[in-house]
PASE-293154 format. One record per residue: residue in three letters; x, y, z of N, C-alpha, C in turn; residue number from 1. Coordinates in steps of 0.2 Angstrom, whole numbers, plus 2048, in hexadecimal, padded with zeros to 3 digits. Layout:
<pts>
type, n_xx, n_yy, n_zz, ca_xx, ca_yy, ca_zz, c_xx, c_yy, c_zz, seq
ALA, X, Y, Z, X, Y, Z, X, Y, Z, NUM
...
</pts>
This chain:
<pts>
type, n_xx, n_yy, n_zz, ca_xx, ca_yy, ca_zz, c_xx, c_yy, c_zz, seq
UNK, 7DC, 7EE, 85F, 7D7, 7F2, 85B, 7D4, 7F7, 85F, 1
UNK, 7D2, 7F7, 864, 7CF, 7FA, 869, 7D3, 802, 868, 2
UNK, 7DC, 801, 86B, 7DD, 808, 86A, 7DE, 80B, 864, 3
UNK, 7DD, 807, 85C, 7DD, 80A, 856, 7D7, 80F, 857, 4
UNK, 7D0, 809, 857, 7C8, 80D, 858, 7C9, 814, 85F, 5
UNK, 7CD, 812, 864, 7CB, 818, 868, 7D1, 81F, 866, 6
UNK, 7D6, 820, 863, 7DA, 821, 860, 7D5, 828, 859, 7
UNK, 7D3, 821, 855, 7D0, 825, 851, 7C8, 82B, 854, 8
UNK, 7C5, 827, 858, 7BE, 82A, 85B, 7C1, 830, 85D, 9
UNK, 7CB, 830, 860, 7CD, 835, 864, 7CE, 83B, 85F, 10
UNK, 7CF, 839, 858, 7D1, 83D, 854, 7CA, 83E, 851, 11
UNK, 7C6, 83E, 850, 7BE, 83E, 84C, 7BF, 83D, 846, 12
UNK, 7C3, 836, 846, 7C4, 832, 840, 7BE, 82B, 83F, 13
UNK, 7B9, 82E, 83A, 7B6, 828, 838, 7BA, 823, 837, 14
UNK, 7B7, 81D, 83A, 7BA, 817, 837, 7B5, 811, 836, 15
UNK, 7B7, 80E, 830, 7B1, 808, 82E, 7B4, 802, 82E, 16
UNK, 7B2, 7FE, 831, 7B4, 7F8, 833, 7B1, 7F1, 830, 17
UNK, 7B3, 7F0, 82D, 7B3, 7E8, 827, 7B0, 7E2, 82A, 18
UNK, 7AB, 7DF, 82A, 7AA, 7D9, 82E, 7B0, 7D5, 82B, 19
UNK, 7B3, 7D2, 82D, 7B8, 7CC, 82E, 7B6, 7C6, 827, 20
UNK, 7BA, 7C3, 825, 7BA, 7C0, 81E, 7B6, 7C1, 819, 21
UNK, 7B3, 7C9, 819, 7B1, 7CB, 812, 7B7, 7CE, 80E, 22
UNK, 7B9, 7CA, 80D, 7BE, 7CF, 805, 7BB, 7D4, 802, 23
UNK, 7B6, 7CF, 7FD, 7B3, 7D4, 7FA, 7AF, 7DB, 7FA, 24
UNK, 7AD, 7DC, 803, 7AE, 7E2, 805, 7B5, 7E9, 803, 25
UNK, 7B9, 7E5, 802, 7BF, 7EA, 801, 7C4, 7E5, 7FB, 26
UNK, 7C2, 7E4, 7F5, 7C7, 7E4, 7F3, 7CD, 7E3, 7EF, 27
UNK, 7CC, 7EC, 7F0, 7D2, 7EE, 7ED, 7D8, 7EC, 7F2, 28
UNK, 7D7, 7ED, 7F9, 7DC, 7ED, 7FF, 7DC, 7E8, 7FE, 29
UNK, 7DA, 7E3, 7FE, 7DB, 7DA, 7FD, 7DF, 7D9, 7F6, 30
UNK, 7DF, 7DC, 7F4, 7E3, 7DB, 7EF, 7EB, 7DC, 7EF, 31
UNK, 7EB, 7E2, 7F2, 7F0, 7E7, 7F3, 7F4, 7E2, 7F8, 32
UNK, 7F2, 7DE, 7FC, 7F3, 7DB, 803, 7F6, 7D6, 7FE, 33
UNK, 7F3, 7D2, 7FC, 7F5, 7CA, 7F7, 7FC, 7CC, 7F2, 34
UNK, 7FC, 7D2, 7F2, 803, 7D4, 7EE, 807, 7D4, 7F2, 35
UNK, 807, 7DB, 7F7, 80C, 7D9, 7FB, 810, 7D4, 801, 36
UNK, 80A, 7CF, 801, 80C, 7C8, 803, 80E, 7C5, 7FE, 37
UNK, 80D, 7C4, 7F8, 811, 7BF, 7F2, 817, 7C5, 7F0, 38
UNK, 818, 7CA, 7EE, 81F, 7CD, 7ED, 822, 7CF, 7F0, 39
UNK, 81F, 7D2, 7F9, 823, 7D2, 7FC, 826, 7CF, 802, 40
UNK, 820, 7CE, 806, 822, 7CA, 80C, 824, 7C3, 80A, 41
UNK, 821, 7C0, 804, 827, 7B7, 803, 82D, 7B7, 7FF, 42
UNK, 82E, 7BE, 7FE, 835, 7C0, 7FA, 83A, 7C3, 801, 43
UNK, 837, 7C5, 806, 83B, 7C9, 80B, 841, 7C3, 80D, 44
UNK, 847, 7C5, 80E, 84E, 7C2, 80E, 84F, 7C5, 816, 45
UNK, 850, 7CA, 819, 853, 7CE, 81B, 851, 7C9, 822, 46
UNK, 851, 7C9, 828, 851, 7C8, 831, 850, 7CF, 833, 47
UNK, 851, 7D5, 831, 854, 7DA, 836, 84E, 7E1, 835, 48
UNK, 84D, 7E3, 837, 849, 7E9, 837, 84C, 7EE, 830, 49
UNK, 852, 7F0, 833, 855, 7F5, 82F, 856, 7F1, 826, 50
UNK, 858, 7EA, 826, 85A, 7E7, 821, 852, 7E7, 81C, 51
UNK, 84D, 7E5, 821, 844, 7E7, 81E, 842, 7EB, 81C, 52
UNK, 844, 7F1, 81F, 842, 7F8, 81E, 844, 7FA, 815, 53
UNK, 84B, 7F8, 816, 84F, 7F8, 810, 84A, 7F6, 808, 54
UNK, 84A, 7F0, 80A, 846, 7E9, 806, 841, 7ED, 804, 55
UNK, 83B, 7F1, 80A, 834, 7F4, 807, 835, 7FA, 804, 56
UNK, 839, 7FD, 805, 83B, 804, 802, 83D, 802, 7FA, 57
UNK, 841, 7FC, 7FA, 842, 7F9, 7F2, 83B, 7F7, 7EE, 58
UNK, 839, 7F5, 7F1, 831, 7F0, 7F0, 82E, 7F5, 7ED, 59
UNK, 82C, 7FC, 7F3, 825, 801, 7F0, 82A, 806, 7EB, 60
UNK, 830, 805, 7EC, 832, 80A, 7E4, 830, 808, 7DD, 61
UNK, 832, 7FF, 7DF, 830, 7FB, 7D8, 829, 7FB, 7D6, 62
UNK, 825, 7FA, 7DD, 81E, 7FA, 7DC, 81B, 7FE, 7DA, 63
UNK, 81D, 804, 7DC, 81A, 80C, 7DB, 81E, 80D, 7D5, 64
UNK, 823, 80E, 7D2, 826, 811, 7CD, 828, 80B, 7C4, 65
UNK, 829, 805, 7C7, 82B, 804, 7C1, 826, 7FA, 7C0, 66
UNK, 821, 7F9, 7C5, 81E, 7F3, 7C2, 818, 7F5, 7C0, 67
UNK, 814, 7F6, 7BC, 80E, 7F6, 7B7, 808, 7F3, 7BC, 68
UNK, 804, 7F8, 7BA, 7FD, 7F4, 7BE, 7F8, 7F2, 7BB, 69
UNK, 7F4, 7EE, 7B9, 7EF, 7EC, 7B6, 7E9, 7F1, 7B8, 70
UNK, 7E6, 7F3, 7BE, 7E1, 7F8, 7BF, 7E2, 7FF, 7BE, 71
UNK, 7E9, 801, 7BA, 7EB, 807, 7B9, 7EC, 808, 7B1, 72
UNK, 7EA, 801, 7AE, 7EB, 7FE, 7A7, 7F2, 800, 7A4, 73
UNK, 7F5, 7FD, 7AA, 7FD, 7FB, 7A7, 802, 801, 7A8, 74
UNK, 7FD, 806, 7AC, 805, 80A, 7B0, 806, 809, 7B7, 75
UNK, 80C, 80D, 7B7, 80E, 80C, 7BF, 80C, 811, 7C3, 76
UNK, 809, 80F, 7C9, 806, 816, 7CF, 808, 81D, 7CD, 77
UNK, 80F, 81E, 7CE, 80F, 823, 7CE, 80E, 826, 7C5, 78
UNK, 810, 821, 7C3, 80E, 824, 7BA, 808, 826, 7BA, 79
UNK, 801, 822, 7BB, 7FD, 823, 7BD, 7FA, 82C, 7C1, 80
UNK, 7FE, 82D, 7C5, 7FD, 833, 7C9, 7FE, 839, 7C7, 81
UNK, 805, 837, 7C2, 809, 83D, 7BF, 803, 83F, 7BA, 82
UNK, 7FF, 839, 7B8, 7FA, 83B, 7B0, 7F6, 83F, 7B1, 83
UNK, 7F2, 83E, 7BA, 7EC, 841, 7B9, 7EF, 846, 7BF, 84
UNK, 7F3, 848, 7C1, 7F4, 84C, 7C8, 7F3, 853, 7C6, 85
UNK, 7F1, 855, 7BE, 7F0, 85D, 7BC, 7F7, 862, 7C1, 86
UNK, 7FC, 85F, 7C0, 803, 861, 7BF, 803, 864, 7CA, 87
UNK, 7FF, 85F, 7CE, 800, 85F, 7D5, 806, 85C, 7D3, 88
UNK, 80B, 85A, 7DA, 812, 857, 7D8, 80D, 852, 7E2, 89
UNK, 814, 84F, 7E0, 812, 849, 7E4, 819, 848, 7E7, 90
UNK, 81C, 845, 7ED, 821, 842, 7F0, 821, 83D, 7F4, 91
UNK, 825, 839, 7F3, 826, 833, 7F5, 82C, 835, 7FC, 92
UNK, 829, 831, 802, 82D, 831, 807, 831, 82B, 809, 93
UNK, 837, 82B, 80B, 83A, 825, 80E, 834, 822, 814, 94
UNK, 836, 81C, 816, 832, 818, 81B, 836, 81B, 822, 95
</pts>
């Protein structure tokens, strides 16, 4: 963690740091976390770096594009994005 913090100091990037087992300090990230460990990481198949890569690339398409969210009231992120983006466009990069 050290070179993350001297890293960021180096960049004059505030950083805020969460005392340790308060979830409910952040959430939405705890959420976000419980997801990706129950759909993704206990679903992962693959051994291999390149074979994972592949797997997460499928995952944030589904996730981002066509599984529905309940904090979004039933659209998908980038649905979501496209609503309110006042016609900015937005791009998705590979990993």
């Amino acid at each position: 963690m050290k070179y993350f913090e001297d890293a960021c100091k180096d960049l004059g990037l505030p950083l805020f740091v969460l005392p340790p087992t308060k979830p409910t300090y952040n959430g939405k990230i705890e959420r976000s976390n419980r997801g990706f460990r129950e759909e993704f990481y206990e679903e992962l198949s693959e051994n291999s770096i390149v074979g994972a890569r592949h797997e997460l690339m499928n995952f944030l398409r589904k996730y981002n594009s066509y599984r529905p969210h309940a904090s979004l009231h039933g659209s998908t992120p980038l649905g979501y994005i496209s609503k309110y983006s006042s016609g900015n466009h937005f791009c998705l990069t590979s990993i």
